[in-house]
Each structure stands twice: as C-alpha cells, then as structure tokens.
N, C-alpha and C positions, 0 to 999 in steps of 0.2 A: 158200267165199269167192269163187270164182269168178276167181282171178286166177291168167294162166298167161304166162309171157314164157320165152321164150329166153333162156337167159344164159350168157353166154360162158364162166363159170369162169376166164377169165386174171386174175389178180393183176397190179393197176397197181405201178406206182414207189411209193406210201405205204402207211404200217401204222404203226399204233399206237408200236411202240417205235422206229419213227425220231425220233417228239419227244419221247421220255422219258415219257410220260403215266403218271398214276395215275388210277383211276376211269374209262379206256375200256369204255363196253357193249359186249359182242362178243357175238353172237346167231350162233343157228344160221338159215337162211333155208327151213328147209322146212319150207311151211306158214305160211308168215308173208308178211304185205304188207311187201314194200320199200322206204322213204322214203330218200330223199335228203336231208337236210336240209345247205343252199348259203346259206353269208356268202362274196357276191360281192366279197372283199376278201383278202387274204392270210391265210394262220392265225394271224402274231403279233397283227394286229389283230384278227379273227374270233373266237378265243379268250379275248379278255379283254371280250367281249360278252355280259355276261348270260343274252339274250334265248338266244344259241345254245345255253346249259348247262341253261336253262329249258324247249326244247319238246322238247331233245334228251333230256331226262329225262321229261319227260309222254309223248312218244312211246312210247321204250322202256318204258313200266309197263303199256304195254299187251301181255297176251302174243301176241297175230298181229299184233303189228305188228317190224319189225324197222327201225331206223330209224340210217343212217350218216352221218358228217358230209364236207361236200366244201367247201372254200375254190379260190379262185382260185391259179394257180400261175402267176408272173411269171416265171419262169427258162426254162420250156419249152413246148414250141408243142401238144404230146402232147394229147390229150383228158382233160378233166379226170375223175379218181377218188375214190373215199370213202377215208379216212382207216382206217376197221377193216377192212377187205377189199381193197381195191383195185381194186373192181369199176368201171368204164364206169358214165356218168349211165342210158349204155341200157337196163341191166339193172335199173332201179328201176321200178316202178308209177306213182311221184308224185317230182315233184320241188317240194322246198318252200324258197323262198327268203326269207331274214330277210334285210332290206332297210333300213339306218339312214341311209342319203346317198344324193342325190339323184345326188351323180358316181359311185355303186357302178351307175349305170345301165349305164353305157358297161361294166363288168364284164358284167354279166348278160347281154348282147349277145355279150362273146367270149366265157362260158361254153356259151350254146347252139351257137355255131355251131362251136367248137371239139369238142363233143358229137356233133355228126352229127344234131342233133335240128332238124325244120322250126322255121324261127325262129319264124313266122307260126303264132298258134293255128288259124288256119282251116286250116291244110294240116296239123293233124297228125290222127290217126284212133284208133284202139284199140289200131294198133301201136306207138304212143308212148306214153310218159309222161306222164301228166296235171302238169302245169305250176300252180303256186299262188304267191303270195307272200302276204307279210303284213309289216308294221314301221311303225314309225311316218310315213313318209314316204309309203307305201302308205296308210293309214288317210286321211291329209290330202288326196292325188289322186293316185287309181293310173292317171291316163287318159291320160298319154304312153306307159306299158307298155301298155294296153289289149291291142293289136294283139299282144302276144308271150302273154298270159295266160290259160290257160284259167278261172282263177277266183283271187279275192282275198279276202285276209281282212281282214277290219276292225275293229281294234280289240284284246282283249288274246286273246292264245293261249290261255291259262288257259279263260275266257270261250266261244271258241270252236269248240275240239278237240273238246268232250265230241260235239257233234250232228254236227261236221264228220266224224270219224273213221267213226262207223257209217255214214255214207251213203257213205265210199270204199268201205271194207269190203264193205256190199251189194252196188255197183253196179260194180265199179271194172272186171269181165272183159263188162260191157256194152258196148253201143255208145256212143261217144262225146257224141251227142247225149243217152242217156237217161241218163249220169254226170251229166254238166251241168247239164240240168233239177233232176236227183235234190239237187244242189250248192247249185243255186239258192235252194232251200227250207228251208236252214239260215240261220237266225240270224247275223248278218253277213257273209255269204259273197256277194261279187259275180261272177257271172260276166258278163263282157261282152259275150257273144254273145246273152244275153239281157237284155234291158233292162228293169230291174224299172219297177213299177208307181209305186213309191213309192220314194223315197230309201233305200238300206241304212243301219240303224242300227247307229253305231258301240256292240261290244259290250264291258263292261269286266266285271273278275274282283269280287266284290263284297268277299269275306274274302280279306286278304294269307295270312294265316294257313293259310289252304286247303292253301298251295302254296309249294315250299319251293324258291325263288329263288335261289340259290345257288350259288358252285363246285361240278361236276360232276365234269370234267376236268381234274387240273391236269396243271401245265406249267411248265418253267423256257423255255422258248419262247417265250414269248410278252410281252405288253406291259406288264401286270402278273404274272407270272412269281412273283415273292417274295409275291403276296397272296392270302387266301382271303376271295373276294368274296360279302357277305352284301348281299341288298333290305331299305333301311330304308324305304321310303316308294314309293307311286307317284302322278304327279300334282303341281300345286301349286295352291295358292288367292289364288295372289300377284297373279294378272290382270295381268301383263305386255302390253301390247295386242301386240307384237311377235311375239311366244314359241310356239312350237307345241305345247310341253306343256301347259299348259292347253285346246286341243284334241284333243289326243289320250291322254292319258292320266287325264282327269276321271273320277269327283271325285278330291278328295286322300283317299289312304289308305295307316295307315300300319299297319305290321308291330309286332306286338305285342315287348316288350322281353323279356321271356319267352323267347317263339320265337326272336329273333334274337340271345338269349344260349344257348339250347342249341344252332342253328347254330354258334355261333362256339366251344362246347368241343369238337366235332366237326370243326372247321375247326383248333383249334389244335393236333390230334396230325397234322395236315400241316405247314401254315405254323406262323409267328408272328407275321406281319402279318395283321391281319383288315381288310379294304375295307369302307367302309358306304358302300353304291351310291342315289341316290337324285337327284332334282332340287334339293329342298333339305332335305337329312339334318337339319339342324338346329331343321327348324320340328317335328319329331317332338317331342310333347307331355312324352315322358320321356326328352329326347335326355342329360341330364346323370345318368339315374338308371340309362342306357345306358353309356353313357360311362364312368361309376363302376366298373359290373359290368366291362367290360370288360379294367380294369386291375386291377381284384384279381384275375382272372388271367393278370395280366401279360402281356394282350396288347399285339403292338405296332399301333397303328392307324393306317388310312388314310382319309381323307373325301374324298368327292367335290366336295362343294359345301357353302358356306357362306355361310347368310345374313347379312348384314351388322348387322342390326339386332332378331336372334334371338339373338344373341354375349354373353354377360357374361362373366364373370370367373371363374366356377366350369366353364365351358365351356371355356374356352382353358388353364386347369389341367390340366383332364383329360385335353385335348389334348396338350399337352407332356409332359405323366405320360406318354400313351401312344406317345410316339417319332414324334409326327407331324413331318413334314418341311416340307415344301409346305404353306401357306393360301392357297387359290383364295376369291377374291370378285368381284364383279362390278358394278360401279357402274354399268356402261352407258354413263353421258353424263358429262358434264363441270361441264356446266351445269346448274343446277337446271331449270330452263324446259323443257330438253330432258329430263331424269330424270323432270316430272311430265308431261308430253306422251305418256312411253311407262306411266306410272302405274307405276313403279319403287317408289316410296313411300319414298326416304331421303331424309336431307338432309345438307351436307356435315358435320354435326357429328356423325350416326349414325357414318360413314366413319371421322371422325374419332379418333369415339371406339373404333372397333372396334381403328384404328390403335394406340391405349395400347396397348389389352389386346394386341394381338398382337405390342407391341415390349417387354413388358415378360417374353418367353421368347424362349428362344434357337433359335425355326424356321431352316431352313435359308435359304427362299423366299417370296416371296409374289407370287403372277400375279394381276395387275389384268388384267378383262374389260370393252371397250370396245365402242361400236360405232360406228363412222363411216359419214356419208349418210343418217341419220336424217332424218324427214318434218321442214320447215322447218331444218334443222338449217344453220348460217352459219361462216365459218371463225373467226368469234369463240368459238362454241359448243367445236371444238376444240382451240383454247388455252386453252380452260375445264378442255378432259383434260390438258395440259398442269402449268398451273396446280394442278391438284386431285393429280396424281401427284407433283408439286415439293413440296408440302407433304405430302403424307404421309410422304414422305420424312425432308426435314429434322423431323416431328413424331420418327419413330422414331430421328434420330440424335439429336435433343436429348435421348432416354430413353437415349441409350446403346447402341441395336441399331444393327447394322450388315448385315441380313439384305438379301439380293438380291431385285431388285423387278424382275416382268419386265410388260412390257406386253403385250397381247393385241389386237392392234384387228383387227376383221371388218366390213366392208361390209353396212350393211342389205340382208337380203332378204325379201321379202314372201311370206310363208308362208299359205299356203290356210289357210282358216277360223280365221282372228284377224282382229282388227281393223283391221289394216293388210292385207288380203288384197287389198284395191282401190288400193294406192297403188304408185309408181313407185320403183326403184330409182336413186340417183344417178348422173348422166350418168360416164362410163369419166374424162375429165379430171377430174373434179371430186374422184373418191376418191381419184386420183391423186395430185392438189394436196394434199387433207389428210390422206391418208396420209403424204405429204413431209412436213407443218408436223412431225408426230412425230415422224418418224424423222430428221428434222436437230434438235430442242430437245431432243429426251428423252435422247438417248446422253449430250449433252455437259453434264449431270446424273451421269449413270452409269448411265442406265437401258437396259437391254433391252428393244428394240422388235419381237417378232415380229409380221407382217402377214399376213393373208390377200391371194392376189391376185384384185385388182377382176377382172380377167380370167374366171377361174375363176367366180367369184364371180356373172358376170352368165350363165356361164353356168346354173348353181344356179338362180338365178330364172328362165330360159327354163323350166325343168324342172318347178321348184315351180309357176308357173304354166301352165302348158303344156297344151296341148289332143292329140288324134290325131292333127295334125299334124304334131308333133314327131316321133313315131313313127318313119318315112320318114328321117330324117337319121339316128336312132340306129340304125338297120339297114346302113343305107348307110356308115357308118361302119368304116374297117379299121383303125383304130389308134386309142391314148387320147392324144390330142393337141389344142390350141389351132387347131392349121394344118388336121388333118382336120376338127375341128369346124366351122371356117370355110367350108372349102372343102364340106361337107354341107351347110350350112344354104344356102349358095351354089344349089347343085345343087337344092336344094328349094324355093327361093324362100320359104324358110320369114322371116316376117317379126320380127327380133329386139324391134325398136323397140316391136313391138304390147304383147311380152309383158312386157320390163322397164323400158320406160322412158316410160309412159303410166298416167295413173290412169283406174283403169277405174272406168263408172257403176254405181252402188249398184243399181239395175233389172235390169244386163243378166243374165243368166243363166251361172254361174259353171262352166266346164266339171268342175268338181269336184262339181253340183252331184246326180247321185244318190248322194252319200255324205252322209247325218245324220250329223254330228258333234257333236249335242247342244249345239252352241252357239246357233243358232239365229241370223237373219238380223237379225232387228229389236236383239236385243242387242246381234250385232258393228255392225252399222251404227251403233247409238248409241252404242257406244265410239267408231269413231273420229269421231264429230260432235264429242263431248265434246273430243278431243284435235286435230283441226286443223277443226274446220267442216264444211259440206257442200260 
C-alpha cells in the first residue's frame, strides 16, 4: 500500500461510549489506510446526516481501509479527534470532509488550523494528510475552498468511492504531486491544482438499491436521536428554478419499497420510529404501498418532506396511523405570480386542499416553508404569505383542528447551477422590511414566525457565489462571527455588492464553471428567461 505516518498512539478526549452509540466500526489500523471522515458541525447535527452514516459505511467495507468519524467540538480549543480512537487528524492519510452548508465553511477553517495541518494545499507535502471534500454544496462550487483542498469530489459518493479509493490506495505513500495527478483521472474528482481540460462531470449513483443508506450509528445524541433513518428517494423532478437539488442530485430516483421495508424491520429491533429521508418522499411511485407496510409493523413514522399536491387522503391516513407529528410543506410564495415565476406548480386550492386532509387528524404541527426577496417579488407578494397562512388557518379551525402552524421564512439565495444562478439577492433593508410585515401580522393570528437572518443569509450568497477570492477572508478569519466576517472581507477588499446584490450577464463566465452539473447552460438560461426575461 505504500502508506507509512507516525502516529502518535495518544487517545483524545472522545470514544464511542461517550455518546452511547450502537453500530460504532472500530478496526484495528495495521495495515490498513486511515480516513478521517469530518462533518464540520457539531455531532448532534453531523450525526443525524445521512450522508456521514453512508460513506462512513462504504469506507469501512472496505478491508485496508479503516475509516473514523471527527465532528467539530465547540466547548474546547484542543485539536480536534476521531470519535472510535481518539487519534489527532495528523495521524490519518486522507482527510475527507462531508460538507451540507455553505456557513460549515468557517468550520472547516477552524478544523484545519486547530489540527496543526498547513491551511493552504500548496504548503502541505506527503507529510500531510491528503485533504478532499465532497457534499452537495461542494458539487455546485467548491472554488471559494479551492485554496484549502487538495481534491473534490463531485457528485454522489456511492458514484465515486469505487475509482477514488484505489487510486489513494496505489499512490497515497507517493509524492504529492504524483497522488494528485493519479486523483485527477477519476471520474468526478477535481483537484485544483490541476486545471482539467474540460468541465468535471458531476457523477451520480445509478441503482438506490445498490447501496444501503441508512442509520449506521445510532445515538440518543443526537438530533434525531429516537429515529432510524431510511433514503426514500434521491433527487427531484419538480424544477424548482431556485432549488439546488435538482442540480445536484439529478435524476430523480427512488429506493425500491421492497428494500426500504426490509431496512426498516432491521431498523425496528433498534428504534420504533423509522425516518423516510428524502427531497420529496411523497412523490415516490409506491409511497402509500410504503406507508401501508410500514404500519403493519407498527412502526412509528417520520417524513421529511411533503409534497403538497402528491397528498390525498389515503396518504395522510397512513400518516396519522403511523404516529406522525410534524407535516412540513412548502409553498414558497404567497402569491401565485410569484409560486409560478419559481415554477413551484400549485395553486392556492392544491394548498387548500392538502389543508382538509391534514386538519381532518390530529398532527401535533404543521411548518409552512416560505421564501422572502424573491426575483420581482413586492411587499404585496408578502401579504400574499400573510393572507394564504390566515386562511389555512381559519380553514383548519372551521374543520375543527387546532394544531400549531409555525412559519419558516428564509431569504432568497442564488444557488449555482439553477436558474436563478445569475440573479441578485435582496438588498439587507428590504428583507428586513418584509421579514417585519410577518413577524408583526402573523403572531397576532397566533402564528409562529421563525426567520432566517438577512445577515447570515447574505453572507451564504457571498459563498454560494463566490470566486478564490473569497478564499483570503476565510483564512483570515479567527472567530465564527458577523463582526469578524466584516472586518475580513474589510481587510481583503473583498467586494460584497459584486457577488449578492448584482445580476450577473448570462455570457460571463461562471466561476463554478469547471464543474458539469448536467444542467447545461442553454437550459438554465431558458428557465430563467421564461421566469423574469433577459
């Protein structure tokens, strides 16, 4: 294998039965390559992440590979360590970062240098750790990390592990230079130090079925703690011009009901809640023939997401049969005008109608998903959310229900390769203002208004859109803060305005632009002509 490091043998502060865990891999390390595999976020969040239970298992099935898991630790300054050993990031081969949010940046920043490991890939050598990420955030433009990454993955892990792994394996005790190269020549694999020729194609998993997505690890720890989370579906076919699933997780495909009923009898001698994980779980072909099976063995179940206008009557049964709590949906806008501008596809009576059927059981909640600062979008448009959440209301109290309605509104941001990829984010007063109209109408309704802040929010879009540039402020950076962010992008003369609050020309050249994302330029472009003009 060719792979030889130093390794210190000290045991960090974590280990397996500090979080109660069932299902920890614990491997012996000799002889075997070391991964690290890093969700730049706390473990209560990191562990209720699919994605980390899914590579954390294709890893370990491999036998020279031994593969640990490291979350961010907020409480202490210590160098951060794996989870089954306790070993230093130093002592690993590869470090591999699953990356779902664009603010998990400012993590991955204090994880290296908290590590002792050169921030900057050009300074680090064969002494180091080979540095990767992958996630969906990564897949849409990984080139404000550039600067920190010696190679990215693009697109589904499944997809790209099989050719990725043997070329660490081969190369991994070579020189740095000839890892890379060696990296370079798999199948969605960017490394940035070398500039491909042609765009990297985003690579997806083709059979769900292949690969069994699923709690790994549990944990009363964690965020979903009481669930055993099963993949109904990846992808959507909804065309949200907004959305970045539909870029990064295309095509739609879903998990045969089969396979994720024998998951789920294997899920139930742990839990008794079983989670169906998915973008839109409901658009699943057999989602009621699912749903069925599920409560004839009385599981108790959780969904992710719900389409609004996939919902009938034998679905929201089965629902309430199976101890659901929460129905999340998502209407977007307020207004119709603005609902078809993002190509949403409902109308207030789909809404409506979903509203019977979800007031005629006794859920606990229901979270409406908004978005505020839409392309044309007016402060009429948000009394439009106003007005549409006031009647759903009053619809389910005239059935008789009296369940909790909580609102969701988040700031448009302009997400690489969708069709809004060229357009601007609303000016910082503006979201301000209509975040206000909500949060003074809706309470004195009775409704709960949680917000995203505009703040945060723009900076998200610096990020999402964000060139090497960026780079420079997120190194520079010594705390996860509004004031430090300020005060870097200051020092950098990094310019905000360029990147959220200007539409950029259909022609220019999109810093994301060696990554194929199989959307294709001429398509997004004619969505968003369709939806506001040229």
């Amino acid at each position: 294998m060719g792979y030889e490091r130093k390794q210190t043998g000290v045991k960090g502060r974590y280990s397996a039965h500090n979080y109660n865990e069932e299902g920890t891999i614990v491997k012996d390390w000799g002889g075997r390559l070391p991964i690290a595999l890093i969700y730049p976020n706390t473990y209560f969040v990191g562990m209720s992440n699919l994605g980390v239970h899914a590579v954390y298992s294709l890893l370990n099935s491999n036998s020279k590979i031994v593969c640990e898991r490291v979350f961010l630790d907020t409480k202490e300054k210590n160098a951060p360590a794996a989870i089954e050993s306790g070993r230093p990031l130093t002592d690993f081969a590869a470090l591999a970062f699953s990356i779902s949010y664009e603010l998990d940046y400012f993590n991955v920043i204090q994880i290296l240098k908290t590590a002792g490991i050169p921030l900057l890939a050009i300074e680090r050598d064969a002494r180091h750790p080979l540095v990767i990420a992958g996630g969906p955030c990564i897949t849409a433009n990984p080139i404000p990390l550039a600067p920190f990454f010696d190679a990215f993955c693009i697109g589904d892990a499944e997809a790209i592990l099989p050719e990725l792994v043997p070329a660490l394996l081969e190369k991994i005790g070579d020189r740095r230079e000839t890892l890379l190269q060696n990296l370079a020549k798999a199948p969605g694999v960017y490394v940035p130090l070398y500039r491909p020729q042609k765009p990297v194609k985003r690579q997806s998993a083709k059979n769900l079925d292949d690969f069994e997505t699923r709690s790994v690890v549990l944990t009363k720890d964690t965020e979903l703690g009481d669930s055993y989370l099963i993949e109904v579906e990846r992808g959507c076919a909804r065309g949200c011009r907004f959305c970045l699933v539909n870029s990064t997780y295309a095509p739609m495909r879903f998990r045969s009901v089969e396979k994720i009923l024998e998951q789920a009898r294997e899920g139930l001698k742990q839990r008794r809640r079983i989670g169906l994980v998915g973008p839109t779980v409901t658009d699943h072909p057999q989602i009621n023939e699912l749903l069925v099976g599920l409560n004839k063995m009385n599981a108790e179940i959780a969904i992710s997401s719900l389409r609004i206008d996939s919902l009938t009557e034998n679905i929201v049964n089965e629902l309430a049969q199976g101890k659901v709590q929460t129905i999340t949906i998502a209407p977007e806008a307020g207004s119709q005008r603005l609902r078809d501008l993002v190509h949403k596809g409902l109308n207030e009576d789909d809404i409506l109608r979903a509203t019977d059927l979800i007031a005629a059981h006794k859920f606990t909640q229901v979270k409406l998903y908004f978005i505020v600062g839409l392309p044309t979008e007016t402060d009429k448009d948000v009394e439009e959310i106003v007005n549409l959440v006031a009647a759903i209301k009053d619809r389910m109290e005239r059935k008789g229900s009296h369940i909790r309605i909580v609102v969701n509104a988040s700031p448009f941001i302009p997400k690489a390769s969708t069709p809004f990829q060229w357009l601007p984010m609303a000016q910082q007063d503006v979201l301000h203002h209509r975040l206000g109209i909500l949060k003074e109408e809706l309470p004195q309704k009775g409704i709960k208004v949680n917000e995203e802040s505009p703040a945060w929010c723009q900076v998200q879009g610096v990020l999402s859109r964000g060139d090497e540039r960026v780079a420079p402020v997120l190194a520079e950076m010594k705390k996860f803060s509004l004031a430090e962010w300020g005060e870097s992008v200051a020092q950098n003369n990094l310019d905000i305005d360029y990147y959220v609050n200007q539409r950029w020309d259909t022609n220019q050249k999109l810093p994301w632009s060696v990554i194929d994302s199989g959307m294709g330029v001429e398509r997004l472009c004619g969505e968003l002509e369709r939806a506001v003009g040229k």
